[in-house]
C-alpha positions as CSV (number, residue, x, y, z in Angstrom):
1,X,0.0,0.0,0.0
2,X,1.5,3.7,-1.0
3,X,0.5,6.4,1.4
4,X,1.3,9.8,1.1
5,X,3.9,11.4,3.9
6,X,3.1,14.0,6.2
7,X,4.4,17.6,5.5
8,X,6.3,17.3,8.6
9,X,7.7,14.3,7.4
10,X,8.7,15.3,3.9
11,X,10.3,18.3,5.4
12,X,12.3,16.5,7.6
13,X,13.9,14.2,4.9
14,X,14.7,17.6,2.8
15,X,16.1,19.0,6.0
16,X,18.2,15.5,5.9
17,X,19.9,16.9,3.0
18,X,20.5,20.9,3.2
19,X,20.7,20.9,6.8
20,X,23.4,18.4,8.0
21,X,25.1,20.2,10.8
22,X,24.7,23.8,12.2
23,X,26.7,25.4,9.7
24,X,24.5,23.9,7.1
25,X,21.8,26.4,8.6
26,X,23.9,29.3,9.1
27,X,25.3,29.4,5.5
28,X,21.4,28.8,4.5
29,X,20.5,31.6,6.9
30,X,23.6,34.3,5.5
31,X,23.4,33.6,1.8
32,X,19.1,34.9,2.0
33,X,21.0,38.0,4.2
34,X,23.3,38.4,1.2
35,X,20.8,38.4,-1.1
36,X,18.5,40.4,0.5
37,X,21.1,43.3,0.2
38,X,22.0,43.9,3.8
39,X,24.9,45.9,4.2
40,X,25.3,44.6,8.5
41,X,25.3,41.2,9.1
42,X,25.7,39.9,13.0
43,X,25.6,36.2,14.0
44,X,25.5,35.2,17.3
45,X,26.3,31.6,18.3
46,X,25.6,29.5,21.3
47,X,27.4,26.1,22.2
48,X,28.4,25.8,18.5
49,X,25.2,26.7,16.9
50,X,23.4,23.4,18.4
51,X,21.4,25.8,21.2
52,X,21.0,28.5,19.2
53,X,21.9,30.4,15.7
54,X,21.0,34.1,15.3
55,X,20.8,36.4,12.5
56,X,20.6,39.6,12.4
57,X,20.7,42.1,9.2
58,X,19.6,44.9,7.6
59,X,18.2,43.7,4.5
60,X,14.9,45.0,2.6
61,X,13.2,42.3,4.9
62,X,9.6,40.5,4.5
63,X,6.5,41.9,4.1
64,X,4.2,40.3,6.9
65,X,1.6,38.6,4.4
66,X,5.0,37.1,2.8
67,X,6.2,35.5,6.4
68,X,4.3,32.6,6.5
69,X,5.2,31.8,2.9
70,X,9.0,32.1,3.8
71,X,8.7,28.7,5.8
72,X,7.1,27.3,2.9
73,X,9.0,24.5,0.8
74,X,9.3,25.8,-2.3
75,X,7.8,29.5,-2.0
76,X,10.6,32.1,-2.8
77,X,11.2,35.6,-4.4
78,X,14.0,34.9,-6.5
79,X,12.6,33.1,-9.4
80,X,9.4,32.4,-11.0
81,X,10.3,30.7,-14.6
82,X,12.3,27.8,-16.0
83,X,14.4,30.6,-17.7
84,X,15.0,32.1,-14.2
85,X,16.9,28.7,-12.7
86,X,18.6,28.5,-16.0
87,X,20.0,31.9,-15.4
88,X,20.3,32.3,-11.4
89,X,22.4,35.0,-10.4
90,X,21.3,34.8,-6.0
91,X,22.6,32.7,-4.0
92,X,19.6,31.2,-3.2
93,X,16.8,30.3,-5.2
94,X,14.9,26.7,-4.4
95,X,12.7,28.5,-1.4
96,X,13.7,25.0,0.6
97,X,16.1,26.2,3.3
98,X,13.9,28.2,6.0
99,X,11.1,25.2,5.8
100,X,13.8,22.5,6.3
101,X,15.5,24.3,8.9
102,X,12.2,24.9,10.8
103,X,11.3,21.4,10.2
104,X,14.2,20.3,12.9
105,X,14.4,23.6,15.6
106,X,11.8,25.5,17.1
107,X,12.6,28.9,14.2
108,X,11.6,32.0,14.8
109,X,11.7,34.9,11.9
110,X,11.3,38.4,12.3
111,X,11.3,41.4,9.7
112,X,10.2,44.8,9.0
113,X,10.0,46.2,5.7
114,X,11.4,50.4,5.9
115,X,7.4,51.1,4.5
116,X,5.7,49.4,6.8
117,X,4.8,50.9,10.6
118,X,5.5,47.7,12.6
119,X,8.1,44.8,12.8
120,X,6.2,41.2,13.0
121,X,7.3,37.9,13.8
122,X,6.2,34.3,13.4
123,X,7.3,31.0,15.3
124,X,7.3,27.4,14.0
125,X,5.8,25.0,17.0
126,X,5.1,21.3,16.7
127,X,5.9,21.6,12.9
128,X,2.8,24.8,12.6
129,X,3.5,28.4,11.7
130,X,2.0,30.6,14.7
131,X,0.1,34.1,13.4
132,X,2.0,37.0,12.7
133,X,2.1,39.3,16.0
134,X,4.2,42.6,16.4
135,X,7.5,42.6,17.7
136,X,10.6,45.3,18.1
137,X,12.6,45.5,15.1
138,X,14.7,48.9,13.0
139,X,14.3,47.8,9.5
140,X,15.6,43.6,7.9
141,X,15.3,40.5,9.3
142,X,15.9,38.4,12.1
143,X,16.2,34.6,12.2
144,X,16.5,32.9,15.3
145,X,17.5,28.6,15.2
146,X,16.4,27.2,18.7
147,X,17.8,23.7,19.8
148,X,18.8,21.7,16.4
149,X,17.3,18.4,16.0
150,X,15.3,18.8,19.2
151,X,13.0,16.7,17.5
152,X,15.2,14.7,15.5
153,X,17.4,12.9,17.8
154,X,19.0,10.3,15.9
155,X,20.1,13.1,13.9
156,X,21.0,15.4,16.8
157,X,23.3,11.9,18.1
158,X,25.6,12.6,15.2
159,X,26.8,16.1,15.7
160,X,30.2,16.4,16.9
161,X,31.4,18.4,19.8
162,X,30.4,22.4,20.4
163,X,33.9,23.2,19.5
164,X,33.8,21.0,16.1
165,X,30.7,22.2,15.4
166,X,31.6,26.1,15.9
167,X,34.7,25.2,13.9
168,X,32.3,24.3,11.1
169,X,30.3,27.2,11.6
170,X,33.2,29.7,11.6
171,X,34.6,28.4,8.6
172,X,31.5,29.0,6.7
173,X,30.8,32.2,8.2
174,X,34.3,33.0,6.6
175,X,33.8,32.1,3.3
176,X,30.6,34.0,3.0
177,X,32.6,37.4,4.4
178,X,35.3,36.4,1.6
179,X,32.9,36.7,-0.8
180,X,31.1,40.0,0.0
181,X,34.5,42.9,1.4
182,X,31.5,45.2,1.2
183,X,29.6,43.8,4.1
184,X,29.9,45.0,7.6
185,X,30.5,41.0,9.4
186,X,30.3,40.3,13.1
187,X,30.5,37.0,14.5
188,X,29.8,35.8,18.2
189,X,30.0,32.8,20.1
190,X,28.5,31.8,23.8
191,X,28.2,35.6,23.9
192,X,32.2,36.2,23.2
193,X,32.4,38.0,20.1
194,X,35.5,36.1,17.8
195,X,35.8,38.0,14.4
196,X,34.5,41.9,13.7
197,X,34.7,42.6,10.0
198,X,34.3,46.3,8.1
199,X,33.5,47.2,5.0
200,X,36.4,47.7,2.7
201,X,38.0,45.9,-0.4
202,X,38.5,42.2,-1.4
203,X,42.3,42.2,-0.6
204,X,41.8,43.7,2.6
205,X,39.0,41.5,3.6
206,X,41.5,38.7,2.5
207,X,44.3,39.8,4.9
208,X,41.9,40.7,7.5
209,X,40.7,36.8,7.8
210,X,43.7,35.0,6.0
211,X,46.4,37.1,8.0
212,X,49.6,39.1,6.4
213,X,51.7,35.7,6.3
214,X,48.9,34.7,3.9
215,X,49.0,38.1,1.4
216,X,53.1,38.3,1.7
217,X,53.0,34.7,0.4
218,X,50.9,35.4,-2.2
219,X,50.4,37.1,-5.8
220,X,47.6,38.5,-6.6
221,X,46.0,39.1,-9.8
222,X,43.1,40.2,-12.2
223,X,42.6,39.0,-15.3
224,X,39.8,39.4,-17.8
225,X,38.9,37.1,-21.4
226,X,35.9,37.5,-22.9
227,X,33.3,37.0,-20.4
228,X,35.5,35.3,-17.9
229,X,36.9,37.4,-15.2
230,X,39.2,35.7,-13.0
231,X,40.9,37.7,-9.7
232,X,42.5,37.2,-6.2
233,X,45.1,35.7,-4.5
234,X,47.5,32.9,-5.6
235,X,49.6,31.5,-2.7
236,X,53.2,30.3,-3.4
237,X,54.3,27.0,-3.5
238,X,56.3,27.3,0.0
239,X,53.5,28.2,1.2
240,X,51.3,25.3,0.3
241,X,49.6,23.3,2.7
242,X,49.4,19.5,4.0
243,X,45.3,19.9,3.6
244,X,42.9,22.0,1.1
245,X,41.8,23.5,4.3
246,X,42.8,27.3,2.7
247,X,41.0,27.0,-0.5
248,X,38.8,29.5,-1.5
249,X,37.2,29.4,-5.6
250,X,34.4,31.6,-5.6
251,X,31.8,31.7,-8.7
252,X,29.6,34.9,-8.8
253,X,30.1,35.1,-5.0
254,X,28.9,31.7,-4.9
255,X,32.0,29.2,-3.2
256,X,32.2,26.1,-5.2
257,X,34.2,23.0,-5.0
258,X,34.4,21.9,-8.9
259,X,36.6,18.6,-10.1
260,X,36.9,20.8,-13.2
261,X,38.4,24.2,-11.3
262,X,40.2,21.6,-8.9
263,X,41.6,20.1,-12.0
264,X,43.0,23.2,-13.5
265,X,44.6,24.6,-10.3
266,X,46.1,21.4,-10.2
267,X,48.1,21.9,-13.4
268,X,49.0,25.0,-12.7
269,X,50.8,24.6,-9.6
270,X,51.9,21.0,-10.9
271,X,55.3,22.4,-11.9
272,X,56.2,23.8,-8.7
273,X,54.1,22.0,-6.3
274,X,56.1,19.5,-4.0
275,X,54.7,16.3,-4.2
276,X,51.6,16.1,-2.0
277,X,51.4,19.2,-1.0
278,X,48.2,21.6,-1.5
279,X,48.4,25.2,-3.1
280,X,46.2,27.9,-1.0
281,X,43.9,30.6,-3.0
282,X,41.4,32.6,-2.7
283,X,40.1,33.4,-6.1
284,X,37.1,34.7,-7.8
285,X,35.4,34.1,-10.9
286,X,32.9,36.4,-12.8
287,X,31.4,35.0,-15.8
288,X,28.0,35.3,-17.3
289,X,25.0,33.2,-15.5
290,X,24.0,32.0,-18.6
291,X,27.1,30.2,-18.7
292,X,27.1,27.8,-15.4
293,X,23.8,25.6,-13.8
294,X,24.4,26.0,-9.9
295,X,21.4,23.7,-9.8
296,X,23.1,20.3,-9.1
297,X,23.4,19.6,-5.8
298,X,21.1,20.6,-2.5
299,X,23.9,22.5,-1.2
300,X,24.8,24.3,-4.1
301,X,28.9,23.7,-3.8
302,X,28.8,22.3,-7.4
303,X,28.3,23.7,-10.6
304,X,28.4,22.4,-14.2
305,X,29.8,24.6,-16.8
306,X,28.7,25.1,-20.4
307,X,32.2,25.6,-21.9
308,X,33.9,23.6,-19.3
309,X,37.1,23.2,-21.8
310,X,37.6,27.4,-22.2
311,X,37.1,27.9,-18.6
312,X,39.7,25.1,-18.0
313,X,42.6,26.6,-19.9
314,X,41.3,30.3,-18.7
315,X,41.9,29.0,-15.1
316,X,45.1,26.7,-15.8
317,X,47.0,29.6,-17.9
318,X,45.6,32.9,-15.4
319,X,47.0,30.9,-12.7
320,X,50.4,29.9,-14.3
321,X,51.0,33.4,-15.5
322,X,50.9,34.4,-12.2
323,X,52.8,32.3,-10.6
324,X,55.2,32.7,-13.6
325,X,55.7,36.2,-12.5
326,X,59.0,37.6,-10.6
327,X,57.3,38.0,-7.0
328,X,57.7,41.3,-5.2
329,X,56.6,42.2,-1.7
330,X,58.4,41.7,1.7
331,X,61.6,39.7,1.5
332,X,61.4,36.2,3.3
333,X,63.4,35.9,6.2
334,X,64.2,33.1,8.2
335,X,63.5,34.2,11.5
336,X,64.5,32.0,15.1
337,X,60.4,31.2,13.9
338,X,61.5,29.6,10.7
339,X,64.7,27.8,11.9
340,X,62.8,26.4,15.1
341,X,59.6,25.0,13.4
342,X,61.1,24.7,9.2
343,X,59.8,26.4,6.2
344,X,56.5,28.2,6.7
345,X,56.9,30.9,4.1
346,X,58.2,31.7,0.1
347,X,60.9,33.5,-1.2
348,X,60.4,37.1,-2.2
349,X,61.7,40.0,-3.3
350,X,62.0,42.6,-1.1
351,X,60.4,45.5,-1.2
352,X,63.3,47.9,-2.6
353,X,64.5,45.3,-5.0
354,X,63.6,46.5,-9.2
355,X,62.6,43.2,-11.6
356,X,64.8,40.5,-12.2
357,X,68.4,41.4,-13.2
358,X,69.1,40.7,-16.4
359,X,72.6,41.8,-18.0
360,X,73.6,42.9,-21.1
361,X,76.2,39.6,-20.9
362,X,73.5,37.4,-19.8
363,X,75.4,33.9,-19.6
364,X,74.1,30.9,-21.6
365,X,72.3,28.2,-19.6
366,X,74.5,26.8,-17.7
367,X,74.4,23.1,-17.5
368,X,77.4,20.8,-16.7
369,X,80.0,22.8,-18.5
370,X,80.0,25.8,-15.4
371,X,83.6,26.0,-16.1
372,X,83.3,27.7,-19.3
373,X,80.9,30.3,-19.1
374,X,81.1,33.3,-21.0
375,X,80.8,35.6,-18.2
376,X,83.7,37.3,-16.4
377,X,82.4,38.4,-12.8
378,X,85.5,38.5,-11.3
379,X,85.7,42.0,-10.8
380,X,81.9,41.8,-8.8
381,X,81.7,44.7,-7.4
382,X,81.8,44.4,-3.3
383,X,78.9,45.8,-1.4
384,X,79.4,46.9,1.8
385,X,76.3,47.3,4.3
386,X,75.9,50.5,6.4
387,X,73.3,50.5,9.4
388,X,71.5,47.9,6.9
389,X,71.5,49.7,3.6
390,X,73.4,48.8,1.3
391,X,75.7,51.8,-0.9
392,X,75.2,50.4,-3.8
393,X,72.2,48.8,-5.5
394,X,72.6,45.0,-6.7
395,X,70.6,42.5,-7.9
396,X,67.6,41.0,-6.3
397,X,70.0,37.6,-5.4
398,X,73.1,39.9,-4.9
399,X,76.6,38.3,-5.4
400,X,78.2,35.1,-4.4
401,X,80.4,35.4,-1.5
402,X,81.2,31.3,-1.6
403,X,80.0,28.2,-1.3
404,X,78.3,26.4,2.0
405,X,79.7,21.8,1.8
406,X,79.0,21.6,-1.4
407,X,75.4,22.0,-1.6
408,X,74.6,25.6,-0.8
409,X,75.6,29.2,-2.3
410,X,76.5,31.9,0.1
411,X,75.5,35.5,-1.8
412,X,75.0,38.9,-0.5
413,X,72.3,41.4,-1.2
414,X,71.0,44.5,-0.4
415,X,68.9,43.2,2.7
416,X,71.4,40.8,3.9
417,X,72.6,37.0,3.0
418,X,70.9,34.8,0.4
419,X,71.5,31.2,0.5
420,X,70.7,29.3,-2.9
421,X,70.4,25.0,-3.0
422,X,72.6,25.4,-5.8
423,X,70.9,21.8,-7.3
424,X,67.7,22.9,-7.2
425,X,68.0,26.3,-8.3
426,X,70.1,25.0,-11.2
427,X,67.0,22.3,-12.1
428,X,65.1,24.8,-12.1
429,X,67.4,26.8,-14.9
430,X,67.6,23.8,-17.0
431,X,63.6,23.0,-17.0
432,X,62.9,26.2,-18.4
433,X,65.1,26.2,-20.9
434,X,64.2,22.8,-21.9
435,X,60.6,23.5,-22.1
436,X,61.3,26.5,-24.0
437,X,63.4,24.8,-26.3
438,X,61.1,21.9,-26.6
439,X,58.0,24.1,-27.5
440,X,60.2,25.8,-30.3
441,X,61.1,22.9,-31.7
442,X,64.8,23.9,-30.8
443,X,65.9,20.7,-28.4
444,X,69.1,19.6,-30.7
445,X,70.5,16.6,-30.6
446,X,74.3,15.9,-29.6
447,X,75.6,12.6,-31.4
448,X,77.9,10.6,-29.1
449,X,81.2,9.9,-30.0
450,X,81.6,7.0,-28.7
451,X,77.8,5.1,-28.4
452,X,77.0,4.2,-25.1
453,X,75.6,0.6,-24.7
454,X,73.7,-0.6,-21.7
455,X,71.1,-4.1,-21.0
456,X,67.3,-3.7,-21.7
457,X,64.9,-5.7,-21.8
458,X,61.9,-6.9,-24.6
459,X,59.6,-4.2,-22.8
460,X,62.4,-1.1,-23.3
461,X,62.6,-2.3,-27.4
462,X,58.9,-1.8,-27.4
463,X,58.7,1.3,-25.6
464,X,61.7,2.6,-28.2
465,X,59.3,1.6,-31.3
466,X,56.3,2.8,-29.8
467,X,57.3,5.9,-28.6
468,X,60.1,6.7,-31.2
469,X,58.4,10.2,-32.2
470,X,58.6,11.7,-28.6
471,X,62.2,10.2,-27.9
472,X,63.4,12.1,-30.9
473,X,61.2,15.2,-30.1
474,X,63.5,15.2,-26.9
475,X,66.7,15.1,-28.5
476,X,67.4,11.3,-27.6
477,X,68.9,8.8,-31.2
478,X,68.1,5.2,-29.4
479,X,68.4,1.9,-31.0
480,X,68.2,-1.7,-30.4
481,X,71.5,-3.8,-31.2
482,X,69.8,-7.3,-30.4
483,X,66.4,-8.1,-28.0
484,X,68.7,-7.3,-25.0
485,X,71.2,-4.8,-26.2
486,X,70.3,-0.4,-26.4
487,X,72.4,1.5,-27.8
488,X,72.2,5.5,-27.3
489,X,73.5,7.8,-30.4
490,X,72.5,11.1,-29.3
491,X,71.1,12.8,-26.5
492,X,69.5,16.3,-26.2
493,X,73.0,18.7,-26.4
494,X,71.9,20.8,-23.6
495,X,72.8,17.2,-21.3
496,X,75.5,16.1,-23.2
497,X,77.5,15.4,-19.6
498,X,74.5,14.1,-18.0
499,X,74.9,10.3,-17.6
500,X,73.4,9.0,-20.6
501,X,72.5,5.6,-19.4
502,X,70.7,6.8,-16.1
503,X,69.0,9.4,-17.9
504,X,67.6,7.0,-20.8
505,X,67.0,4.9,-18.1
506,X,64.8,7.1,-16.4
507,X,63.2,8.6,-19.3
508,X,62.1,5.3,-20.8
509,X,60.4,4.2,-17.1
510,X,58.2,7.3,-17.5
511,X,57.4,6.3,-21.2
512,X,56.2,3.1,-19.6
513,X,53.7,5.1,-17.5
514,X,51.8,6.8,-20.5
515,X,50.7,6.5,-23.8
516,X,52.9,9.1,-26.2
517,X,50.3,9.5,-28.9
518,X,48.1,11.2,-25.9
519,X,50.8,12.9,-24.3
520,X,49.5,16.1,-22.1
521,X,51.5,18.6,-21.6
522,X,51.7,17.8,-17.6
523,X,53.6,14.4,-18.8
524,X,56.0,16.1,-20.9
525,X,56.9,18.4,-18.5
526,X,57.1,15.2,-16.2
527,X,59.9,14.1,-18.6
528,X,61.6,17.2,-19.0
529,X,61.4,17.9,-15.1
530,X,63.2,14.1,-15.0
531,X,66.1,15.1,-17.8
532,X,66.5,18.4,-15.6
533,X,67.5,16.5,-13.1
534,X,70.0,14.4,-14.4
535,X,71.5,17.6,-15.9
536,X,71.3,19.7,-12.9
537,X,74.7,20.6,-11.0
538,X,75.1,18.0,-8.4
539,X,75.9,18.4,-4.3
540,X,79.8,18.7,-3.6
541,X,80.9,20.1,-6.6
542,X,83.0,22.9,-6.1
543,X,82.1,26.0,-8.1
544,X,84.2,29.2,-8.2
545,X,82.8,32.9,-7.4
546,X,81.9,33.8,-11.6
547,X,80.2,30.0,-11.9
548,X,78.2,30.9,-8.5
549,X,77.4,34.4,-10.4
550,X,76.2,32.8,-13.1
551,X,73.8,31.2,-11.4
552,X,72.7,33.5,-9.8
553,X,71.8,35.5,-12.7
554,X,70.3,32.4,-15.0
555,X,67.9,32.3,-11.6
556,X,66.9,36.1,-12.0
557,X,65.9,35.7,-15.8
558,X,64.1,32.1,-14.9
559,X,60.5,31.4,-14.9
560,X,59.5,30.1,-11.4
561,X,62.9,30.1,-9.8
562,X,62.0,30.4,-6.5
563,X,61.2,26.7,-6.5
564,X,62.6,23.9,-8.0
565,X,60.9,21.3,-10.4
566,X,59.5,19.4,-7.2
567,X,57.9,22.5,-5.5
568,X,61.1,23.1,-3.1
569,X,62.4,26.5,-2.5
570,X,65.4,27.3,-4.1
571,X,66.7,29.9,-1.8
572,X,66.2,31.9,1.2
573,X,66.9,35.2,2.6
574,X,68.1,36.1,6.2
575,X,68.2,40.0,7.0
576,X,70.4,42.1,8.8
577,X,68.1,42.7,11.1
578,X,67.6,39.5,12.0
579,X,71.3,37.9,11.9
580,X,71.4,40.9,14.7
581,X,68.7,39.3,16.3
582,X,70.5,36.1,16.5
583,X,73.8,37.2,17.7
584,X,71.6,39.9,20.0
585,X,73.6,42.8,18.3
586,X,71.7,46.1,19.5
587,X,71.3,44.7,23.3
């Protein structure tokens, strides 16, 4: 037998899915603030939003005939037509929200309209809506959550502790004050208030909830194609997380979480992101609604995308620009902070430094031949530092002083010492150039004088044959002398030192891994990043004051030198101010 469910009932189940936790109802309860056009928002919390959830704005409130249709299921102001939901531009639009929230509290929702004489309020008991009656209220509306899942306790059973749960609520209440600088926020909890927000701009609002570590480790950026306007804040690879937990991707104001914007970001960070690590951002996209269906999931986090392809390469080549770019801002130093608890923050330029130095005599990339650079630097000026200025201007990495066991390059610039992994900043060098070179069609071979001739197997003679267009796009002349026998001609001439086994080796374990005749440009550079390394200028090799120079330079006129090809930094700066610190100079 089929029966029909209560109203209480089927309100309950929708409640199931757009209200799973207190800050399911607050975001519910801020995005109809938002789009009523309030300009003062105030939320006020108790015991993690379980007892209670209050808010408070200044919107263009309800009329009172309208209240009762506000904890309606499906009733709202926002759209009327199929066109309307194919084109939604509020944040809310399925007139669902209030009516499952009130469906598991005991709700209360006050408003005034600024043309009507009196403020009125109804209350939701035992699943009815009470009368209108008058009540005290400026102008907006109030709604008040009492006791969550009072009646809903195997629901209520499930919700985590008041300090999870205000964690939850706190983290939505930020990304709805991310999204809207222009709203006056103010956040409370068990009467405490916790974050106080003003009106002012999106980078501000940014530093004012993401802190200045978060904006000094970061570029930011605006870009516009078409109809696609991208903006915000990039953070830097150093300062990429173990968790997504500072990742902000807002659609007109909306914040998403999109496998197809994931995706994207992904590939543009891939070439400087270390291993598992995850990027931070807070970015914002503007694009037409026409464009995008944010109906697709009851809480609204996902959207599909008409054009997903265009927005995908938007996205991917906004972001990789900007990280691309030389970043300026306040100079990274490594503070007693840093050395006591590791990297926490990027590489930067320092505020007084000018854009990358490049010279007239700019060397050629140097690979394993250090020795014979072109570049004389012998006669580097020295820069002597007065009460922490230096006389004479240099360049953004300064000049070598020596060279740290091997591994690390001692330099000298206007702030105070640099120290460079000399390995990694070289990898970096040679990646560049290599994808540059590779992209023009300009990756020449070197034939071997002398072959070199190593063991394979009946797997690496297939992988040769199958994949013999991309081994010669990289420079690389391999044949087969017998089912066991490889024989390398040539290699790429920007490696010609490398070790020509290892490196064909390696190359032909990441052919292995892929098919070439699909090859994305994320597995190239995969290949390229491996043939850097093989090429890059290994640990304990001494290197004289010009070679260190050269470096140096090649780093300034680099793409994404502050990290290496695995997302670690390639150099650090201490300042005088804080080597006086250390050795309590001043005291």
């Amino acid at each position: 037998m089929i029966n029909l469910l209560p109203e209480l009932v089927i309100n309950q189940i929708a409640a199931g899915e757009v209200v799973e936790r207190p800050a399911s109802a607050l975001k519910e309860i801020l995005e109809n603030s938002v789009d009523a056009g309030a300009i003062e928002i105030n939320i006020q919390l108790v015991q993690g939003g379980i007892k209670l959830i209050r808010v408070v704005d200044n919107g263009t409130g309800i009329f009172k005939a309208d209240l009762p249709l506000a904890l309606t299921p499906h009733a709202t102001s926002k759209i009327q037509t199929i066109e309307d939901l194919q084109k939604v531009s509020s944040l809310g639009f399925r007139g669902e929200a209030l009516a499952s929230i009130a469906a598991v509290s005991r709700l209360v929702l006050a408003s005034r309209r600024l043309e009507e004489k009196h403020a009125w309020k109804i209350q939701v008991k035992e699943g009815r809506i009470t009368l209108p009656e008058p009540t005290s209220l400026m102008s907006g509306v109030t709604v008040e959550v009492h006791d969550l899942y009072f009646n809903t306790p195997a629901r209520r059973k499930f919700l985590k502790t008041e300090a999870t749960e205000f964690a939850h609520c706190e983290e939505t209440f930020r990304r709805i004050a991310l999204s809207r600088a222009d709203i006056n926020f103010t956040l409370q909890h068990n009467g405490k208030i916790k974050t106080q927000l003003r009106s002012t701009d999106t980078k501000q609002r940014i530093v004012d909830l993401l802190g200045q570590g978060f904006e000094q480790a970061s570029v930011f950026f605006d870009e516009k194609s078409a109809d696609l306007h991208l903006y915000g804040a990039a953070g830097l690879p150093t300062y990429s997380k173990s968790t997504k937990n500072t990742q902000y991707f807002f659609v007109n104001g909306r914040f998403i979480r999109d496998k197809l914007i994931t995706h994207a970001l992904r590939e543009a960070y891939r070439d400087v992101l270390h291993l598992d690590r995850h990027p931070t951002f807070v970015l914002f996209l503007e694009m037409n609604p026409d464009g995008l269906d944010v109906n697709v999931h009851p809480a609204k986090t996902e959207i599909r995308f008409h054009n997903s392809r265009a927005l995908h390469q938007f996205i991917f080549h906004t972001i990789n620009k900007a990280l691309s770019r030389p970043h300026q801002g306040s100079a990274t130093n490594i503070s007693k902070e840093i050395i006591k608890k590791g990297i926490t923050s990027p590489p930067l330029y320092s505020k007084q430094s000018t854009m990358p130095f490049k010279n007239e005599t700019q060397p050629p990339l140097p690979h394993q031949s250090f020795y014979h650079t072109n570049v004389n630097l012998q006669n580097t000026p020295k820069v002597s530092v007065v009460a922490g200025k230096a006389q004479k201007e240099i360049p953004p990495l300064g000049f070598a002083l020596g060279q740290l066991l091997g591994i690390y390059i001692l330099a000298q610039n206007n702030q105070g010492l640099v120290i460079v992994d000399m390995h990694a900043a070289h990898e970096r060098v040679v990646y560049e150039k290599l994808k540059l070179a590779f992209d023009s069609h300009r990756l020449s071979m070197q034939p071997l004088l002398i072959p070199v001739i190593f063991q394979g197997n009946e797997l690496d003679i297939i992988i040769i044959e199958e994949n013999k267009d991309i081994i010669n796009e990289l420079g690389f002349e391999i044949v087969a002398l017998s089912p066991t026998t490889l024989a390398v001609r040539a290699v790429p001439a920007i490696l010609k030192d490398a070790d020509a086994k290892k490196l064909v080796e390696d190359i032909l374990g990441e052919l292995r891994e892929f098919d070439s005749s699909q090859i994305s440009t994320s597995r190239r550079n995969e290949l390229l990043s491996t043939m850097a390394c093989h090429s890059a200028v290994r640990a304990n090799r001494t290197l004289d004051i010009p070679e260190m120079n050269a470096l140096l330079r090649e780093m300034e006129a680099t793409e994404r030198f502050d990290q290496c090809n695995h997302g670690r930094p390639t150099w650090f700066e201490i300042s005088l101010a804080d080597l006086d610190k250390m050795f309590l100079r001043g005291r």
